[in-house]
C-alpha positions as CSV (number, residue, x, y, z in Angstrom):
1,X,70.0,-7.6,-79.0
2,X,68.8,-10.1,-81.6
3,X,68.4,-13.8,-81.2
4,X,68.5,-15.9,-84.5
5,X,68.1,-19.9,-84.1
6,X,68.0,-19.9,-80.3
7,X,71.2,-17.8,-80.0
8,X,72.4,-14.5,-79.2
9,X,74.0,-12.5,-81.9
10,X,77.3,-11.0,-80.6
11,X,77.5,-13.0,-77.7
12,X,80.7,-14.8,-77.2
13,X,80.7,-18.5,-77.8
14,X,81.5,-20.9,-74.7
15,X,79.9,-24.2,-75.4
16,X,79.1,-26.4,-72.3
17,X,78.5,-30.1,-72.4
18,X,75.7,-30.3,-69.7
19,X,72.6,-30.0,-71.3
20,X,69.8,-32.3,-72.4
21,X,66.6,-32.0,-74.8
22,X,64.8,-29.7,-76.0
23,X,62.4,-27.1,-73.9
24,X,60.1,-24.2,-74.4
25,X,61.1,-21.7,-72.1
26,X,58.5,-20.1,-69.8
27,X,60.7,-18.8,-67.2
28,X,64.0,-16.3,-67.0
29,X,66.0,-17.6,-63.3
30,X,68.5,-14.9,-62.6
31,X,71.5,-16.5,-60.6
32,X,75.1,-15.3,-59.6
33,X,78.0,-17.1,-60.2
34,X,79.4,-17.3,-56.8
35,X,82.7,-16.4,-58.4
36,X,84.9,-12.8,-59.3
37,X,85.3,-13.6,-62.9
38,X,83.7,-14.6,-66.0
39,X,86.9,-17.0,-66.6
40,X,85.9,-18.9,-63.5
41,X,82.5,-19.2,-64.4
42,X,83.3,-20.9,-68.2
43,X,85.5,-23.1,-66.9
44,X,83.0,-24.4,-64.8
45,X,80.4,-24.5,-66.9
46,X,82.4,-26.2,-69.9
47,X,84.0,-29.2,-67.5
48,X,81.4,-32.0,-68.1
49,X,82.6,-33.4,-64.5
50,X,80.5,-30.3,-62.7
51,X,77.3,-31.3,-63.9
52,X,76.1,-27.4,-64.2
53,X,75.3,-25.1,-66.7
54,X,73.5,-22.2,-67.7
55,X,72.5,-20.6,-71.1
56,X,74.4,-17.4,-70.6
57,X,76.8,-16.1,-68.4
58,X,76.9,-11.9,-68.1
59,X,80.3,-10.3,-67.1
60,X,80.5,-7.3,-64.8
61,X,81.1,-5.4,-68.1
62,X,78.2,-6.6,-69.9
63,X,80.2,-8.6,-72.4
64,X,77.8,-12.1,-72.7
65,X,78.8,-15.9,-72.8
66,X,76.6,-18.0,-74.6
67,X,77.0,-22.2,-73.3
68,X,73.5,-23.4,-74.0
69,X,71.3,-22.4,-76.8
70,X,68.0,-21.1,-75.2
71,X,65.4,-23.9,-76.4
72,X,67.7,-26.4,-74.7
73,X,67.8,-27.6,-71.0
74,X,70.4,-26.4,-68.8
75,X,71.9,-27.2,-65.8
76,X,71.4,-24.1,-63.6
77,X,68.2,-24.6,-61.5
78,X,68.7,-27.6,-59.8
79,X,65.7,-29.0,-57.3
80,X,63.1,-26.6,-57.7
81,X,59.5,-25.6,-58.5
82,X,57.6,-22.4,-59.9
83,X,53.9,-21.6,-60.3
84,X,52.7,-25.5,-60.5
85,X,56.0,-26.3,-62.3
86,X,58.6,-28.4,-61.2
87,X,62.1,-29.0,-62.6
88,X,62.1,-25.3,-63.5
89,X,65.4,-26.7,-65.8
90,X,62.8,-27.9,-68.2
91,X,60.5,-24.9,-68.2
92,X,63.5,-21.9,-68.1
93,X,66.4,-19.8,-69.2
94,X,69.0,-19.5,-66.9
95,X,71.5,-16.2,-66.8
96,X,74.2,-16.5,-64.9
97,X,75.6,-12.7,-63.5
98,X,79.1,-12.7,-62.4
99,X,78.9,-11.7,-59.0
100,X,80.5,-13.5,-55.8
101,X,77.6,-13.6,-53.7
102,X,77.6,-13.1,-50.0
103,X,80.4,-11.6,-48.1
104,X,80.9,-11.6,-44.1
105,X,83.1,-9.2,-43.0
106,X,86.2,-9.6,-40.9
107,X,87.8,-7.8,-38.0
108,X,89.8,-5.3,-39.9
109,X,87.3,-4.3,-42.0
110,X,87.5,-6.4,-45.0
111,X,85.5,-9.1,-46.4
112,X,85.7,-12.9,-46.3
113,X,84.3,-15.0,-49.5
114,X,82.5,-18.3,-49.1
115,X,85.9,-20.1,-50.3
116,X,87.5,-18.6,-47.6
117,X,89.2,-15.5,-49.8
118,X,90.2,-12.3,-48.0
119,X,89.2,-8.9,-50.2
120,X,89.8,-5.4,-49.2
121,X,86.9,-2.6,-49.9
122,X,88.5,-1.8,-52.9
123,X,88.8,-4.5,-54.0
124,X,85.1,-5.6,-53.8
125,X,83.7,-2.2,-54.3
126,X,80.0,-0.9,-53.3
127,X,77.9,-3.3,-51.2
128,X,74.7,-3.9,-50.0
129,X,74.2,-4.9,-46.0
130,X,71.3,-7.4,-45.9
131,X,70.7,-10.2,-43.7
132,X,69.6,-13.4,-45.4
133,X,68.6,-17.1,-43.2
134,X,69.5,-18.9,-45.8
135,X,73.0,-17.5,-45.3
136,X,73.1,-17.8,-41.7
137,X,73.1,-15.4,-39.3
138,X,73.7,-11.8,-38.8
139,X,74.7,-9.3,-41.5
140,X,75.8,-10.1,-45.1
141,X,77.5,-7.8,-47.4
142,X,76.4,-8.0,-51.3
143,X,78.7,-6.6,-53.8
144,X,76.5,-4.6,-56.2
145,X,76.3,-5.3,-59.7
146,X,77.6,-2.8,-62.2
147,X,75.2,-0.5,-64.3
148,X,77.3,-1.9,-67.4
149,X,76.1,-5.5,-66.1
150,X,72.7,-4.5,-65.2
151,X,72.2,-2.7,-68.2
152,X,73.5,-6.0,-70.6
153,X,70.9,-8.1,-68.8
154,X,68.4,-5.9,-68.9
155,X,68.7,-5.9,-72.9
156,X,69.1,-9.4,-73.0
157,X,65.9,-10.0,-70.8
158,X,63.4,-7.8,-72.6
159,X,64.8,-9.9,-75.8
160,X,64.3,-13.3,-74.5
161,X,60.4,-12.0,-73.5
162,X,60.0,-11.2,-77.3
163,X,60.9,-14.2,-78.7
164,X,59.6,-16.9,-76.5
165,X,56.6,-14.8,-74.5
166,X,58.2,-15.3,-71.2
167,X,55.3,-15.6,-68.6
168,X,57.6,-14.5,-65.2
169,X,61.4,-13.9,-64.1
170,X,62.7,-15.9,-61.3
171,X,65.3,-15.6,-58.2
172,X,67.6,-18.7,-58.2
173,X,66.2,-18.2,-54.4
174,X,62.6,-18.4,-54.9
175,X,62.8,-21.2,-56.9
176,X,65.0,-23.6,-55.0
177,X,63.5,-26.7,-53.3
178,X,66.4,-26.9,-51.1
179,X,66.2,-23.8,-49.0
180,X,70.0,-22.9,-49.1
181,X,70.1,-20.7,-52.4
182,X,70.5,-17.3,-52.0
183,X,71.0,-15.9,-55.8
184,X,70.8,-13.2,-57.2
185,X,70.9,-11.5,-54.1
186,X,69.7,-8.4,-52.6
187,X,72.0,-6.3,-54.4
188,X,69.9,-7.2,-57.5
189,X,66.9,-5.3,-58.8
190,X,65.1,-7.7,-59.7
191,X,62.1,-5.2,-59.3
192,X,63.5,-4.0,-62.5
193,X,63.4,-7.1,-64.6
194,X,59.9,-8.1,-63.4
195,X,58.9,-4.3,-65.0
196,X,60.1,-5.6,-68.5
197,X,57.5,-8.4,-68.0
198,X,54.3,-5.5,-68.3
199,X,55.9,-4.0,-71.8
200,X,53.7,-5.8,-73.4
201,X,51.2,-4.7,-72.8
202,X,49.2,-7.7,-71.6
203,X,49.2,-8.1,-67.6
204,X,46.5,-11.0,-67.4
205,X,47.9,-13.9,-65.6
206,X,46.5,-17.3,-66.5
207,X,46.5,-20.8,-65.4
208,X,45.2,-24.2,-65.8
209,X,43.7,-26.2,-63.4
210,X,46.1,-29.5,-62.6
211,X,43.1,-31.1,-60.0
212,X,41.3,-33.8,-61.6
213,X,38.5,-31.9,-60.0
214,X,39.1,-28.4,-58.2
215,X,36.2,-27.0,-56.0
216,X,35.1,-22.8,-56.2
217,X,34.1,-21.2,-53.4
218,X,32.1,-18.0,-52.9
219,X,35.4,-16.6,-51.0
220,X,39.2,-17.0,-50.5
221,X,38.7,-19.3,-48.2
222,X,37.6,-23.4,-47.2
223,X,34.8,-22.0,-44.6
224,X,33.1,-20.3,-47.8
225,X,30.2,-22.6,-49.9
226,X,31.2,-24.5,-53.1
227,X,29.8,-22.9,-56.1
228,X,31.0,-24.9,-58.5
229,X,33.8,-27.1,-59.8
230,X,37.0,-26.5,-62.2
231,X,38.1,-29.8,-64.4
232,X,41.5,-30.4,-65.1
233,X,43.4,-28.3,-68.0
234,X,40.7,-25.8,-67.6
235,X,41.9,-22.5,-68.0
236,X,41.3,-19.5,-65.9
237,X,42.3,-15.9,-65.4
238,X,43.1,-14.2,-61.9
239,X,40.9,-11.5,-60.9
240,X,42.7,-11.0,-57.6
241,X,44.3,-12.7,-55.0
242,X,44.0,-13.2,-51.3
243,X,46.9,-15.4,-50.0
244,X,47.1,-18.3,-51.9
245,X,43.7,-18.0,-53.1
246,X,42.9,-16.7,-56.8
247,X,39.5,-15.2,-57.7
248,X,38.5,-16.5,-61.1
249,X,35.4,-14.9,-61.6
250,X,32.8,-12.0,-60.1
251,X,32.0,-14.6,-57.0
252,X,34.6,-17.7,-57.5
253,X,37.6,-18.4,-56.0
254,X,40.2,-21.5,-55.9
255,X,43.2,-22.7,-53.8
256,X,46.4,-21.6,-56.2
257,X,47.8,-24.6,-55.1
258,X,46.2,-26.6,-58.0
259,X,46.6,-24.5,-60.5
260,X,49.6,-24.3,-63.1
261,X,50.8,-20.7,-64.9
262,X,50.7,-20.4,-68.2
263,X,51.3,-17.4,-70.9
């Protein structure tokens, strides 16, 4: 896949409204559309009224819907923060997979949608049993996603890294601030799209310290002597990582929790 002038070559145009100003993307936040089709999905994204959007939508047969062009900010992400970034809208790509999300299933063996549709196994096809909190309780089926899909993504995604040096790819779950998001799912592989991140070639993470002043200790830990101190917009590698604390030299370590990812 080829992008030229923030867009995807070949991808079918669907313009949305929602959007505003420009961004450098940092992230990739995989969602799920919470719908069966790509129709469904466009619509929603193109009404101005529903205040959402996304840069691309993915069908289950990999066929891709371009709303936003990628150095814009979309409407996908909603309250959330990401490695000492908030409003991830600002900092990401969003790519919307058509898939309807958790099912609950009903006493006759089919499944029950979150809008209160009734689909028979065939109809939804292969699933995933998970259980999920944010859900609710007990078990959860997840429809998979089709290779076809998963294969258009994957394409797409090792793209985007190319041309805008991508630093991490995101759940639509890990993200959110609210604690109710559940996307993509665990019928994703997201394990898969996080591989695409080491092709190149260059696994050092790096950071910048967003303290006006950030103590380093001799160990992961407050209990352990100051050593030194970080200023803020310094910039440091991680050497390893013990919880939320992030070696940053042979004997130093700092609390993650003031420091900010970045490529």
């Amino acid at each position: 896949m080829q992008i030229s002038n923030h867009n995807l070559l070949g991808a079918i145009s669907a313009p949305s409204p929602n959007h505003s100003g420009r961004i450098t993307p940092k992230f990739i936040v995989m969602h799920y559309t919470a719908g069966w089709t790509a129709d469904s999905a466009v619509r929603t994204f193109q009404n101005r009224s529903s205040q959402v959007s996304a840069q691309v939508t993915v069908d289950k047969d990999g066929t891709i819907y371009q709303h936003v062009p990628f150095n814009v900010r979309a409407w996908h992400a909603g309250p959330s923060s990401h490695a000492g970034y908030t409003d991830i809208n600002s900092h990401s790509i969003g790519i919307e997979i058509v898939n309807i999300g958790f099912l609950k299933k009903t006493a006759d063996g089919n499944f029950l949608d979150h809008t209160g549709k009734i689909k028979t196994p065939a109809q939804v096809g292969p699933v995933v049993a998970a259980r999920s909190p944010r859900a609710g309780s007990g078990t959860f089926y997840w429809p998979a996603y089709p290779e076809a899909q998963l294969d258009a993504v994957e394409e797409l995604t090792a793209a985007l890294i190319a041309q805008y040096g991508i630093i991490d790819i995101v759940s639509h779950e890990e993200i959110d601030t609210r604690g109710w998001k559940t996307d993509p799912g665990p019928a994703f592989p997201m394990n898969r799209f996080k591989a695409l991140l080491n092709d190149r070639g260059n696994d050092t993470i790096a950071y910048e310290v967003t303290a006006s002043s950030l103590n380093m200790r001799s160990g992961p830990g407050t209990s352990f002597a100051t050593n030194g101190k970080l200023t803020n917009g310094t910039r440091v590698n991680e050497l390893g990582r013990s919880g939320v604390w992030v070696r940053v030299d042979s004997d130093s370590w700092v609390h993650g929790g003031y420091l900010r990812r970045v490529a």
